[in-house]
BAVEX-647194 format. One record per residue: residue number from 1; y, x, z of N, C-alpha, C in turn. Coordinates in steps of 0.001 Angstrom, whole numbers, plus 500000, padded with zeros to 6 digits. Atoms other than C-alpha are relative to their C-alpha. Layout:
N
(NUM, (Y, X, Z), (Y, X, Z), (Y, X, Z)),
...
***
This chain:
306
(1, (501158, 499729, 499158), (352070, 083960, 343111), (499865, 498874, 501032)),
(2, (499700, 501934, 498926), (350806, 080853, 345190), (499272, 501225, 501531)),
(3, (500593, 499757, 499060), (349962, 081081, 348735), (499004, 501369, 500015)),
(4, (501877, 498683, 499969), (345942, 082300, 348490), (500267, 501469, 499412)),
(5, (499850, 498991, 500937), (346956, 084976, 346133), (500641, 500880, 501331)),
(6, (499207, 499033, 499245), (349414, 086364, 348158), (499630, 500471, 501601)),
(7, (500357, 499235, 498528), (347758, 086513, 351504), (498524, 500688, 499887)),
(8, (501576, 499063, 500245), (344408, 087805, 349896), (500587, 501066, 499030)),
(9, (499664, 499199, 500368), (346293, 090367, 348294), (500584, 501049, 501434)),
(10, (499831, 499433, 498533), (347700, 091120, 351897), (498796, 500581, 500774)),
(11, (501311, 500014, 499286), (344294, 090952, 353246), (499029, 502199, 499242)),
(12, (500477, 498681, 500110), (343262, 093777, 350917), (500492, 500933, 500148)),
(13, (499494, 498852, 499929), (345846, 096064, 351305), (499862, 500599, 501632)),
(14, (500083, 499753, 498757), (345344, 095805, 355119), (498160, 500841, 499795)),
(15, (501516, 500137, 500487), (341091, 096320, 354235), (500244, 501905, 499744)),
(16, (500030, 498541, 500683), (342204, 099560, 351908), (500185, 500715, 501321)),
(17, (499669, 498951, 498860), (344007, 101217, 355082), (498874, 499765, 500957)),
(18, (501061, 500168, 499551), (341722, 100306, 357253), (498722, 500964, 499642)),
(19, (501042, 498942, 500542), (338913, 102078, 355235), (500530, 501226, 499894)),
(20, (499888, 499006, 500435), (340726, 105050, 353991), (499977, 500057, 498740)),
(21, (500130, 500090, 501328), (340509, 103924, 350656), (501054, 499862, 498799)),
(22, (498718, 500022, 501086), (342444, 104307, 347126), (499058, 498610, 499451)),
(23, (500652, 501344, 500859), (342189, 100960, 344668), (500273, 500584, 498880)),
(24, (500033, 499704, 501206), (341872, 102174, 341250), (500055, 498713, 499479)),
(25, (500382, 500985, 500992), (342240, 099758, 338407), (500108, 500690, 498577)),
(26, (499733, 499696, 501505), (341995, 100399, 334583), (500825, 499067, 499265)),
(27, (499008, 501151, 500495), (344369, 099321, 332206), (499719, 498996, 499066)),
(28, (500636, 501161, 500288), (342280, 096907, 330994), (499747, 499131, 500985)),
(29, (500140, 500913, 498481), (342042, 095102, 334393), (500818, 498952, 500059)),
(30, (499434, 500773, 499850), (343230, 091849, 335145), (501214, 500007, 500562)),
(31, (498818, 499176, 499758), (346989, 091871, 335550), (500037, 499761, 501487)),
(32, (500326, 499871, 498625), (346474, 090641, 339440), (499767, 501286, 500613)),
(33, (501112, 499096, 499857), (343978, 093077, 339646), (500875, 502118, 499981)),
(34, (499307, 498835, 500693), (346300, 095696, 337882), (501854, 500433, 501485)),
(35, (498200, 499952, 499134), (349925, 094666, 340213), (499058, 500514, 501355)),
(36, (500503, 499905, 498532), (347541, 095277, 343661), (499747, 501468, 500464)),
(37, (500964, 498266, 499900), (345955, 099041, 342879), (501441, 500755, 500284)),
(38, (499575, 498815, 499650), (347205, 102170, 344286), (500345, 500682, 498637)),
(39, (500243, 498993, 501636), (346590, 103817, 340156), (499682, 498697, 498986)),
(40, (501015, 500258, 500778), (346324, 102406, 337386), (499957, 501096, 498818)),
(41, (500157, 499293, 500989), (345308, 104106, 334330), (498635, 499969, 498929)),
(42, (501199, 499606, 500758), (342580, 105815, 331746), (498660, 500255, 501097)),
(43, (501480, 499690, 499307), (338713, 106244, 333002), (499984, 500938, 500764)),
(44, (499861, 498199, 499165), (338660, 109919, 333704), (501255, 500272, 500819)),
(45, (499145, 499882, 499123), (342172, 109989, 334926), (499888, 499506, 500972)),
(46, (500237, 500438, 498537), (341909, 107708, 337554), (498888, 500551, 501143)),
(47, (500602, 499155, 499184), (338929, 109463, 338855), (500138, 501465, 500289)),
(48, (499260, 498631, 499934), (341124, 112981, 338509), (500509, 499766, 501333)),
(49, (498776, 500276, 499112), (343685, 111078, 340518), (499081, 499787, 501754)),
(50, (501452, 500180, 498807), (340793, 109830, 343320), (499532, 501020, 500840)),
(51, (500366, 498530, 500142), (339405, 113571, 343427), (500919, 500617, 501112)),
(52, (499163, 498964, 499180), (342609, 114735, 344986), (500565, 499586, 501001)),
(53, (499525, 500705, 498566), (343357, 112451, 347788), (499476, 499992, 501105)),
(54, (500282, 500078, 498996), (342502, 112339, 351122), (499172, 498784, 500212)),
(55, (500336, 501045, 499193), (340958, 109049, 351075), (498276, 500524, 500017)),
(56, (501715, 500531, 500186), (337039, 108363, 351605), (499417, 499097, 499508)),
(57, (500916, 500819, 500641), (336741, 105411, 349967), (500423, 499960, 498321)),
(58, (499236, 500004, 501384), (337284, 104984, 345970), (499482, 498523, 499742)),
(59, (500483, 501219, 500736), (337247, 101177, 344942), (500477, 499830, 498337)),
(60, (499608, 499555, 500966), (337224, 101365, 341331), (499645, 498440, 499191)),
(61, (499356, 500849, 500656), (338593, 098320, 339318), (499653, 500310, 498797)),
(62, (500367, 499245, 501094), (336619, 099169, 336188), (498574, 499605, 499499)),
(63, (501394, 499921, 500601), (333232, 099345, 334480), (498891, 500709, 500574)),
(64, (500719, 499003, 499199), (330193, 100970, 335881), (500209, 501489, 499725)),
(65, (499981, 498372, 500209), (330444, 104413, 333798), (501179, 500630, 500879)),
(66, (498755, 499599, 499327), (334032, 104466, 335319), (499601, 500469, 501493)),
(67, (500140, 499698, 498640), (332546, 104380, 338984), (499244, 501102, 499872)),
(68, (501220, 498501, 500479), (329719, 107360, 338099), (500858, 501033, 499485)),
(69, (499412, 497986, 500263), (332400, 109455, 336589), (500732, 499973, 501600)),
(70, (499307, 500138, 498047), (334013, 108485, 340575), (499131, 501178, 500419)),
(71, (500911, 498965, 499439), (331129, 109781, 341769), (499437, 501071, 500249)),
(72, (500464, 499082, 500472), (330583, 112783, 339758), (500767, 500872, 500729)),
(73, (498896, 499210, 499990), (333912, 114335, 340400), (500286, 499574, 502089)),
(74, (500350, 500035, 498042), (333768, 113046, 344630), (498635, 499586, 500722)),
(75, (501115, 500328, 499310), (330486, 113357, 345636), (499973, 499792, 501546)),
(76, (500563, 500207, 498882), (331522, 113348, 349068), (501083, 498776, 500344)),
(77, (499238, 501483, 499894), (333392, 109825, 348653), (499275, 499353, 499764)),
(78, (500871, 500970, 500208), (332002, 106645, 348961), (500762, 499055, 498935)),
(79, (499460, 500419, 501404), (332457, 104929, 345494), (499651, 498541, 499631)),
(80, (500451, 501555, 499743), (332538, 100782, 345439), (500637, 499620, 498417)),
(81, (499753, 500991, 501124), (332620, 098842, 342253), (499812, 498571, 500426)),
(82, (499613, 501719, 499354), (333848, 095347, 343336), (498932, 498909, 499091)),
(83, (500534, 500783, 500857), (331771, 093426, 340111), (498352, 501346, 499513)),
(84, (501739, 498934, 500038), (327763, 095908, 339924), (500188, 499377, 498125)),
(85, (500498, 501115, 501548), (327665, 093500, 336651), (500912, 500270, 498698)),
(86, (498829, 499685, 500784), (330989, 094856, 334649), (499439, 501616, 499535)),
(87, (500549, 498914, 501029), (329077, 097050, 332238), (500950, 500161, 498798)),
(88, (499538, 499585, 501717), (329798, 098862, 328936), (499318, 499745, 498793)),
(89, (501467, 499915, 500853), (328033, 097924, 326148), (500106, 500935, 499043)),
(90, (499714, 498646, 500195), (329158, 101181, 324720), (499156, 500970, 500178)),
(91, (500391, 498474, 499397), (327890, 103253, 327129), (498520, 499351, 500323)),
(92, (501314, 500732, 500429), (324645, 101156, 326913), (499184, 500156, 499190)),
(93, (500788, 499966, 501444), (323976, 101595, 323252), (499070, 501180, 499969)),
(94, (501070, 499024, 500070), (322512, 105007, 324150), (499681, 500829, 501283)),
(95, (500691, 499497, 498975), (320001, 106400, 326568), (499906, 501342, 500213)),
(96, (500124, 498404, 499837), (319144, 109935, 327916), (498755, 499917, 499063)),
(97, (501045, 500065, 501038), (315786, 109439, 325872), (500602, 500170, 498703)),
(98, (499593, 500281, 501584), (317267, 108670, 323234), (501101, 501713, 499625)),
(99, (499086, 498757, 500906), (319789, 111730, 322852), (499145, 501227, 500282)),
(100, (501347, 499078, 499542), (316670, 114126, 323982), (499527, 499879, 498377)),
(101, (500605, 500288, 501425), (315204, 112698, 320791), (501023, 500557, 499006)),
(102, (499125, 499360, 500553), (318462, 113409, 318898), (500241, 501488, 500084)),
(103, (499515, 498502, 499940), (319054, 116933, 320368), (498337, 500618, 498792)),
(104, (500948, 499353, 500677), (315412, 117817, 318777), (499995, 499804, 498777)),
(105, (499599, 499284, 501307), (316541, 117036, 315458), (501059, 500364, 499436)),
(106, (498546, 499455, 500862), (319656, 118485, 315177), (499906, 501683, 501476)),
(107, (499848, 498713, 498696), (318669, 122008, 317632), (500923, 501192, 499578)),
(108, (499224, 498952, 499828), (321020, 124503, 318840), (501942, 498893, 499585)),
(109, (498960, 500690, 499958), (323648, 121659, 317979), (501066, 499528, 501254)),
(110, (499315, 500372, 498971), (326195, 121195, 320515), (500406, 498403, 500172)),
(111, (500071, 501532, 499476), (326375, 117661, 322257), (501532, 499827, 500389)),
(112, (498690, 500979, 499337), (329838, 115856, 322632), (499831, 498608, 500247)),
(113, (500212, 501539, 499783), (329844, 112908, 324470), (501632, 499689, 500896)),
(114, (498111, 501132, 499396), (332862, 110334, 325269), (499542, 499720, 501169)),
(115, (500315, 500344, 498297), (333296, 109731, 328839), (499283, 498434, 500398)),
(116, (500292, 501740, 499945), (332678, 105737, 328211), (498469, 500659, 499543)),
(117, (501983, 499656, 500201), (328488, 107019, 328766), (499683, 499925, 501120)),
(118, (500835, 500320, 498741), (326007, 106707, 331183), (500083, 501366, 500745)),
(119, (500775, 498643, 499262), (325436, 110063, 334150), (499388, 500406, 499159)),
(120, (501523, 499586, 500547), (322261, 110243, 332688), (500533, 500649, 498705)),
(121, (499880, 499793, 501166), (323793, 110578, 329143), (500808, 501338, 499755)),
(122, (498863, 498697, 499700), (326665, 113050, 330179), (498895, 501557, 500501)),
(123, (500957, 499088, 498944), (323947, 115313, 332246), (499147, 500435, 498111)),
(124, (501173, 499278, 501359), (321848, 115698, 328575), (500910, 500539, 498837)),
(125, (499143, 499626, 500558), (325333, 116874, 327137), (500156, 501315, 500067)),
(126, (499539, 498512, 499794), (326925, 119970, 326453), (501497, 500060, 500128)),
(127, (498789, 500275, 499473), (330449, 118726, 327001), (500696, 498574, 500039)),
(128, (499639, 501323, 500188), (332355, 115506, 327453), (501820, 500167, 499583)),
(129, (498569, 500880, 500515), (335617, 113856, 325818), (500690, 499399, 500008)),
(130, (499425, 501060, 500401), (338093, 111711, 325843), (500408, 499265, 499043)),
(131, (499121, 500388, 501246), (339977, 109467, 323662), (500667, 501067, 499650)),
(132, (498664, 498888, 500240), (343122, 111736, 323875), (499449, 501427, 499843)),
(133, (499957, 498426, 499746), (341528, 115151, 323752), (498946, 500297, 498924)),
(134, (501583, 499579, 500762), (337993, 114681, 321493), (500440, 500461, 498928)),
(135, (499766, 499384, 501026), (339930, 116358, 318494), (500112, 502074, 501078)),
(136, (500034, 499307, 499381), (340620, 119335, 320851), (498946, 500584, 500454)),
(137, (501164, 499066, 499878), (337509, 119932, 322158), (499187, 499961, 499014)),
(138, (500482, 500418, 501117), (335711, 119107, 318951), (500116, 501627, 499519)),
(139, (499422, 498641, 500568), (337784, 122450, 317905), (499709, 501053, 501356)),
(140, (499825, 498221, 499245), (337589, 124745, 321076), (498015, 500258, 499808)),
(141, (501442, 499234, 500127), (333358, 124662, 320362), (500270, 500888, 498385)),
(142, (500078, 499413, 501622), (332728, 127441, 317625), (498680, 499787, 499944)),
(143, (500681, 500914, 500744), (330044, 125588, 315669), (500250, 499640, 499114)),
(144, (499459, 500591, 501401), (330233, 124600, 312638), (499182, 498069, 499960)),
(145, (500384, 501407, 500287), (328400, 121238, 312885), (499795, 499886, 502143)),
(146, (499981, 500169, 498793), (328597, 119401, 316386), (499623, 498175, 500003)),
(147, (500310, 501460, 500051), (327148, 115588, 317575), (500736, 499711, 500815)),
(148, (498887, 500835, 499450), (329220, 113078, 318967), (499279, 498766, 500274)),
(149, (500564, 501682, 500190), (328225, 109850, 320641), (500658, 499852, 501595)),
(150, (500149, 501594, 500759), (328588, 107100, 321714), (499975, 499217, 498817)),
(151, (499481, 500966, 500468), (331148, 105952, 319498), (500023, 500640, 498789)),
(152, (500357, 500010, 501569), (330724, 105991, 315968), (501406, 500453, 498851)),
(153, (498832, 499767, 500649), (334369, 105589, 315011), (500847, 501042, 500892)),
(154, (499338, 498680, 499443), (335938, 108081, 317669), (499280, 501196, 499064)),
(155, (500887, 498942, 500744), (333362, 110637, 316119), (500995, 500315, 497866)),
(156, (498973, 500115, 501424), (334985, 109607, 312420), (501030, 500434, 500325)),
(157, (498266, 499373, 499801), (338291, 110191, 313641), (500293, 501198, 500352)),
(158, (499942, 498402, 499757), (337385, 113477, 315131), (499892, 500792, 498747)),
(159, (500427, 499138, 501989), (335760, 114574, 311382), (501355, 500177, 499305)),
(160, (499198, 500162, 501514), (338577, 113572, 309647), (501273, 500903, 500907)),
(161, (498868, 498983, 499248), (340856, 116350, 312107), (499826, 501663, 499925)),
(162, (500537, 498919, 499976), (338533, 119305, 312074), (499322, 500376, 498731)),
(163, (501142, 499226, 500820), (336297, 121473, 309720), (498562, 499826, 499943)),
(164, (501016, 500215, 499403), (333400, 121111, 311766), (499193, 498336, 499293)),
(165, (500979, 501341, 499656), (330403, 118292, 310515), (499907, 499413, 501152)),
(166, (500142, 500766, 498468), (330317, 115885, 312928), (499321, 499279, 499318)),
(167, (501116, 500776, 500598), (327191, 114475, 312810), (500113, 498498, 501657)),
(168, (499691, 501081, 498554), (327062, 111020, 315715), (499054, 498444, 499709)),
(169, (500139, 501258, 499291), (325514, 108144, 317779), (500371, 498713, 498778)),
(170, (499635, 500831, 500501), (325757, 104718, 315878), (500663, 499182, 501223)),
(171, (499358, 500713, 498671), (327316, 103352, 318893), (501383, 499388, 500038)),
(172, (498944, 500208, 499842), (330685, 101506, 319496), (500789, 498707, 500608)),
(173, (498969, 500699, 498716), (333531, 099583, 321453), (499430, 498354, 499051)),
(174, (500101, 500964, 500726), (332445, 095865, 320895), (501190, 498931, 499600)),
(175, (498894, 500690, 499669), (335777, 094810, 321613), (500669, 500574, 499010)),
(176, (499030, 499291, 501230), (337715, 097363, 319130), (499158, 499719, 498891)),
(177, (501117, 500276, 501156), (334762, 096493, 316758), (500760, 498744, 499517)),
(178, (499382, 501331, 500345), (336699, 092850, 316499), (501138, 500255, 498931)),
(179, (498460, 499530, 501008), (340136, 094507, 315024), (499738, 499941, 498763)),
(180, (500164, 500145, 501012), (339277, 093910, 311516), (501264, 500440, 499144)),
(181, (498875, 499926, 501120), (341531, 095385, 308192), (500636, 499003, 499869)),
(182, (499647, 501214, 500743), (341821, 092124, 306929), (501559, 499115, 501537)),
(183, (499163, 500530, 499033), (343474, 090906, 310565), (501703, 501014, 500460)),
(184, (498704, 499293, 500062), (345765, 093991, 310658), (501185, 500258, 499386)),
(185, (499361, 499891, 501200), (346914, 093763, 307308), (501329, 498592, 500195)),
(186, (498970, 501592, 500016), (348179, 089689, 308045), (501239, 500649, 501193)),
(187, (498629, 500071, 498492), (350091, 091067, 311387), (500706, 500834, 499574)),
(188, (498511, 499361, 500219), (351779, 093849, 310000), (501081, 499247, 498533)),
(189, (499089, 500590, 501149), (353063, 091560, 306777), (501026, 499147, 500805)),
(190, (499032, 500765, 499203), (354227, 089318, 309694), (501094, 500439, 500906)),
(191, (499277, 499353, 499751), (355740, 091847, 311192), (500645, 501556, 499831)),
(192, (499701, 498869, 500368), (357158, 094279, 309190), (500749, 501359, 500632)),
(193, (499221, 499203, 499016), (359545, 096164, 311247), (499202, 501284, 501230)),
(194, (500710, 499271, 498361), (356805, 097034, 314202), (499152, 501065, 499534)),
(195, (501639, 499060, 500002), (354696, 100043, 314285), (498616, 499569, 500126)),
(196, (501263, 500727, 499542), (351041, 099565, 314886), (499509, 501338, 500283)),
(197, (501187, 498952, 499415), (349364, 101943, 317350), (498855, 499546, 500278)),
(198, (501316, 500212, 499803), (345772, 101911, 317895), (499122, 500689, 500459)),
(199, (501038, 499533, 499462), (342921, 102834, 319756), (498974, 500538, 499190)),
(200, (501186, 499361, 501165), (340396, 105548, 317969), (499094, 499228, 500217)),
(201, (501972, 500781, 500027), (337326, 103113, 319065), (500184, 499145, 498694)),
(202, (499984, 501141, 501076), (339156, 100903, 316290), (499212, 500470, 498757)),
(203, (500662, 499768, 501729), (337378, 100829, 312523), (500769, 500982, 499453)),
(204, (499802, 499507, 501036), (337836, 103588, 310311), (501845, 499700, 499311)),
(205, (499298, 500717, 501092), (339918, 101150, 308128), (501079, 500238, 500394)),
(206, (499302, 500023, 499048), (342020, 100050, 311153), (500896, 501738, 499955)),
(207, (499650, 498780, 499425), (343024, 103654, 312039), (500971, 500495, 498413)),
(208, (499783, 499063, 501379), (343932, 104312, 307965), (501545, 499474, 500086)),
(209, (498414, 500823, 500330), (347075, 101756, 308621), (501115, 500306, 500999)),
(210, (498684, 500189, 499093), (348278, 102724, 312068), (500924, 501037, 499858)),
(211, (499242, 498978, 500023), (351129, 104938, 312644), (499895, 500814, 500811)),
(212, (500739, 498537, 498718), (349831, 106715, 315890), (498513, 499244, 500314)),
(213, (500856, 500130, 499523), (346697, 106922, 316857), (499529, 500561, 501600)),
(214, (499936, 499208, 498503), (346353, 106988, 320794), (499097, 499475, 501234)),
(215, (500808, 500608, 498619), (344479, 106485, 324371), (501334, 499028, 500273)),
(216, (498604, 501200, 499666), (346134, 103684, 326331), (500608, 500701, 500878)),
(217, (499037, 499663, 499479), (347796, 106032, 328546), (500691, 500239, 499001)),
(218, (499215, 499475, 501242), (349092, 107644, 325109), (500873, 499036, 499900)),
(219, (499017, 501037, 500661), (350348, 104155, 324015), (501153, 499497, 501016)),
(220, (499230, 500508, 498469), (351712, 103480, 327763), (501701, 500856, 499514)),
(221, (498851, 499209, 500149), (354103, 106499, 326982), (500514, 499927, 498743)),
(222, (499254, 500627, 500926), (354782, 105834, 323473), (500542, 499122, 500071)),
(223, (499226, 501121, 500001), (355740, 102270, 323920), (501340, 500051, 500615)),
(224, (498509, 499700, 499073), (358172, 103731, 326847), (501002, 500675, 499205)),
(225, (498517, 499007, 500926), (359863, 106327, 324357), (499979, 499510, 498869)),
(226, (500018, 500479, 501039), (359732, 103886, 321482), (501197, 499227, 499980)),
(227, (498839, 500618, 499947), (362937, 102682, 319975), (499993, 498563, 499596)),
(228, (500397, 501040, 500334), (361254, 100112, 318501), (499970, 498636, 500576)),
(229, (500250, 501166, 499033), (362073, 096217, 319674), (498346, 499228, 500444)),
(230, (501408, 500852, 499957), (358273, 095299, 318617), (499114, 500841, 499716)),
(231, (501224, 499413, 500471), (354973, 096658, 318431), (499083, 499641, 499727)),
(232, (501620, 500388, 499673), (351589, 095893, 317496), (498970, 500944, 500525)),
(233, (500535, 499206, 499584), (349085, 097454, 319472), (498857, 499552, 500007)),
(234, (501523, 500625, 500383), (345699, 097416, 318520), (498792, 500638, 500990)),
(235, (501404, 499753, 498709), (343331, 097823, 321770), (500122, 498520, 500776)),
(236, (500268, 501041, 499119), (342396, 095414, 324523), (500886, 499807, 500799)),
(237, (498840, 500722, 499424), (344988, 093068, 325817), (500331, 499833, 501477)),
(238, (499725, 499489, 498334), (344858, 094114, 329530), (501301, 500927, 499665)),
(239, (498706, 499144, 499904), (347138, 096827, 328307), (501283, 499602, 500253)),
(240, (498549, 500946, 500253), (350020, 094387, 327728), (500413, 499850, 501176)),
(241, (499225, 499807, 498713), (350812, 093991, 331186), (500585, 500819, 500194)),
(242, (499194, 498913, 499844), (351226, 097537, 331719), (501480, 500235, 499205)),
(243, (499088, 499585, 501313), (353239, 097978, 328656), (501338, 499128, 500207)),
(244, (498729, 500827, 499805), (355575, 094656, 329380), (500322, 500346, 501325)),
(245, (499983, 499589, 498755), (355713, 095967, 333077), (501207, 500867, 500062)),
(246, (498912, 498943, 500399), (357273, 099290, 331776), (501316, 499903, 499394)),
(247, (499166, 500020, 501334), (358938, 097804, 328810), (500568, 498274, 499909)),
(248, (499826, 501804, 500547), (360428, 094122, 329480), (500926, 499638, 499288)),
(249, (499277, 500509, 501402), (362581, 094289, 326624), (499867, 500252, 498916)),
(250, (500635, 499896, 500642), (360330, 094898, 324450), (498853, 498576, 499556)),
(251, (501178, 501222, 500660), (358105, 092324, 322204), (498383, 501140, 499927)),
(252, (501509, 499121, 500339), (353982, 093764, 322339), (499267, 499028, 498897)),
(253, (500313, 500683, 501125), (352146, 092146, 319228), (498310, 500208, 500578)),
(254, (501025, 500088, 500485), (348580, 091412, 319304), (498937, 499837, 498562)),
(255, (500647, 500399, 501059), (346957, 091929, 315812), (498965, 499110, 500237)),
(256, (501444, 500913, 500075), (343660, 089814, 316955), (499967, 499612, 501317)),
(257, (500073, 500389, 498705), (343200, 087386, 319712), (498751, 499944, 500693)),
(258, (501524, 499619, 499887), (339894, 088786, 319829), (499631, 500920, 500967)),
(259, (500020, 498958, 499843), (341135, 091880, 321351), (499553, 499784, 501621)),
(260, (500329, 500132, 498816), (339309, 090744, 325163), (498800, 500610, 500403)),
(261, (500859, 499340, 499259), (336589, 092815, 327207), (499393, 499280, 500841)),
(262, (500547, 500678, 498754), (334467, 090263, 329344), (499967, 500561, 501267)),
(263, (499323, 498693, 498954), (334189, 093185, 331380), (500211, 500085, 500769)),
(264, (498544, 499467, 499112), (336791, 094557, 332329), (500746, 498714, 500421)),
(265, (499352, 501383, 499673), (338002, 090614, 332927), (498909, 499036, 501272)),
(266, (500503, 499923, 498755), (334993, 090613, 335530), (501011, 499321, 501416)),
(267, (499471, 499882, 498474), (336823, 091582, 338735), (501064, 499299, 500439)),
(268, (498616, 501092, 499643), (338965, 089104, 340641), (500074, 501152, 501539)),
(269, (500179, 499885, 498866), (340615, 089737, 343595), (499293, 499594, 501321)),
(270, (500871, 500747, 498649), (338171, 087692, 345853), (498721, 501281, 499967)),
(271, (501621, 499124, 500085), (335524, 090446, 344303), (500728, 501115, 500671)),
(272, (499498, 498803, 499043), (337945, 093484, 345599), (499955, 499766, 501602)),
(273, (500558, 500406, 498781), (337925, 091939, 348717), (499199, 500077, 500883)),
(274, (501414, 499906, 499877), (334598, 091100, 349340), (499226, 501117, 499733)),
(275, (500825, 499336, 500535), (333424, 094371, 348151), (500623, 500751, 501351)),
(276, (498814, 499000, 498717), (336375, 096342, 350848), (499136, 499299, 501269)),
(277, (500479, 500428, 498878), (334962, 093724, 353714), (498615, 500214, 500309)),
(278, (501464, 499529, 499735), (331235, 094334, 353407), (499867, 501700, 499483)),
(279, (500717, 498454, 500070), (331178, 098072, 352159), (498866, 499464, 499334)),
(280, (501323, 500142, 500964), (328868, 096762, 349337), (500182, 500627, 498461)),
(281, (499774, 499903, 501564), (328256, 097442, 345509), (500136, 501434, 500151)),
(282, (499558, 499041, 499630), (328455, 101081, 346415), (498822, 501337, 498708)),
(283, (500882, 499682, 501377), (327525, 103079, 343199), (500164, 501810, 500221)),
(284, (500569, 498745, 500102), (325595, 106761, 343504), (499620, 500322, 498901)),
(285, (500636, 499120, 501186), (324649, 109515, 341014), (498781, 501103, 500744)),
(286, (500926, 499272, 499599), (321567, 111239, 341785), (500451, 501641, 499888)),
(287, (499402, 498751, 500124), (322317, 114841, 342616), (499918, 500896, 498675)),
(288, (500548, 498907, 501535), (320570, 116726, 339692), (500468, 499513, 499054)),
(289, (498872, 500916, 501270), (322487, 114276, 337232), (501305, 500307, 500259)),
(290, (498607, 499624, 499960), (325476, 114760, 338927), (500557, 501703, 500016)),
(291, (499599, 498684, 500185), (325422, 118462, 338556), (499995, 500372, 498898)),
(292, (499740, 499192, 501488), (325026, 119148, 335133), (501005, 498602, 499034)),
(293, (498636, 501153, 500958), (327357, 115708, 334033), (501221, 500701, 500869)),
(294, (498439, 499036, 499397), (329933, 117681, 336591), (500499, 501467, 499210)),
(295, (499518, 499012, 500683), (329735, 120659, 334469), (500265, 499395, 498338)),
(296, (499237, 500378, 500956), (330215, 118648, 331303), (501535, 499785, 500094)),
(297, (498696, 500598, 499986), (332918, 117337, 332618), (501173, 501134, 500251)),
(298, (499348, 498746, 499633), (334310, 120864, 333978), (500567, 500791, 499001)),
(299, (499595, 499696, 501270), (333555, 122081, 330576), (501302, 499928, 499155)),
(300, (498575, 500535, 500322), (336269, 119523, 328934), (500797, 500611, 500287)),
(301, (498488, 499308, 499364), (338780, 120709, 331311), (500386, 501280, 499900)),
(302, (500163, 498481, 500416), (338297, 124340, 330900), (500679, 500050, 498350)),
(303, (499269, 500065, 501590), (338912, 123522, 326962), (500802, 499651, 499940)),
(304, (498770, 500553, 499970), (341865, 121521, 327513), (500902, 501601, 500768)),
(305, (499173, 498869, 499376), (343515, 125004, 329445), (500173, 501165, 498959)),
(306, (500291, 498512, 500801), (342180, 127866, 326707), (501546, 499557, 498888)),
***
């Protein structure tokens, strides 16, 4: 760590207290970005974790949907995204129009939507998902056919667990979209020995080869109780910090050096900073959105308990 680093890392932690504020980062976040935060973690978790603290401010190290589910779940916190510009193109691919249009030809169909979505999109839902749980709630609706969107291949991966049609969104991760068969196939010949976990946003294909299929907290805790010297892990290469953080005697494998999020590779620390010193970038959900995307989201949790 040179100098600048280290006294603008000082600078913000003095900034956070000062405000009252937690630093969220995701574990896709720059590893700087990642060693500085109060949390790091999954989307929804970190705004669980946010939820139950005392602070007032939430600076969230993340994507916009990430700050809006902030918002949803502490409406009476003020919710700063350091980079306004560190979108999803995920949670992009589809509009509240657009699933309005969908609900009318598939009626009386129940709406699942992945948390990586817009307010707007969550609010025209009938429950929301995670990675780790969308087989779960998939099953606690009784329905026999249910829609799924965003993501195209989470939705597949849910089908191929349940009974239930899952009808879904053409939507998906552009970054897990990269992981290709053909690239998974060369890394595990090269490394025979290693497991290969993977992220459900991955392909179909992808998913047919790994040996677990998990969120990146999932893989956080697998990699920790894995006896394994090597792994390949097939999501976005922010994780690897965490993972060598936990695990530094451990080898992490990248099947594809593709596996990067512009993103989530946004936010520097000069932008956490600058966002803590002016009280700018400060991202709201309109009330009437945030009340019926708060009961999606309530929903989830309710199903995760039954």
């Amino acid at each position: 760590m040179n100098d600048r680093e280290d006294n603008l890392k000082r600078r913000i932690r003095e900034l956070l207290k000062e405000r009252n504020a937690i630093l969220l980062a995701h574990n896709y976040q720059r590893a700087e970005v990642q060693d500085i935060a109060d949390v790091t973690g999954d989307s929804l978790g970190l705004s669980q974790t946010a939820a139950e603290t005392d602070a007032e401010v939430i600076v969230f190290c993340g994507v916009h949907f990430m700050a809006e589910s902030a918002a949803i779940l502490s409406p009476q916190k003020k919710v700063i995204l350091p980079r306004m510009d560190a979108g999803c193109p995920m949670a992009d691919m589809i509009t509240a129009d657009q699933l309005r249009a969908e609900k009318a030809k598939y009626p009386g169909v129940p709406v699942v939507t992945y948390v990586n979505s817009s307010a707007e999109v969550k609010a025209e839902s009938d429950i929301c998902c995670t990675s780790a749980n969308a087989v779960s709630v998939a099953r606690s609706l009784d329905a026999p056919r249910i829609y799924m969107t965003p993501d195209r291949n989470l939705a597949q991966w849910v089908a191929r667990h349940t009974d239930q049609e899952v009808l879904y969104w053409d939507g998906y991760c552009p970054t897990h979209e990269w992981l290709t068969v053909e690239a998974v196939v060369k890394c595990k010949a090269a490394n025979p020995t290693a497991p290969l976990i993977a992220h459900p946003e991955c392909r179909p294909g992808v998913l047919d080869l790994a040996d677990e299929i998990l969120s990146t907290s999932g893989m956080v805790r697998y990699c920790k109780g894995s006896d394994a010297p090597a792994i390949i892990v097939g999501t976005e290469m922010g994780l690897y910090h965490k993972l060598q953080t936990d695990s530094p005697d451990k080898t992490f494998i990248s099947p594809s050096n593709r596996l990067i999020c512009p993103n989530m590779k946004l936010t520097s620390l000069d932008d956490v900073a600058e966002a803590l010193e002016t009280m700018s970038n400060v991202v709201t959900v309109e009330e009437s959105i945030r009340v019926k995307a708060y009961a999606t989201l309530e929903k989830m949790i309710r199903a995760g308990r039954d």
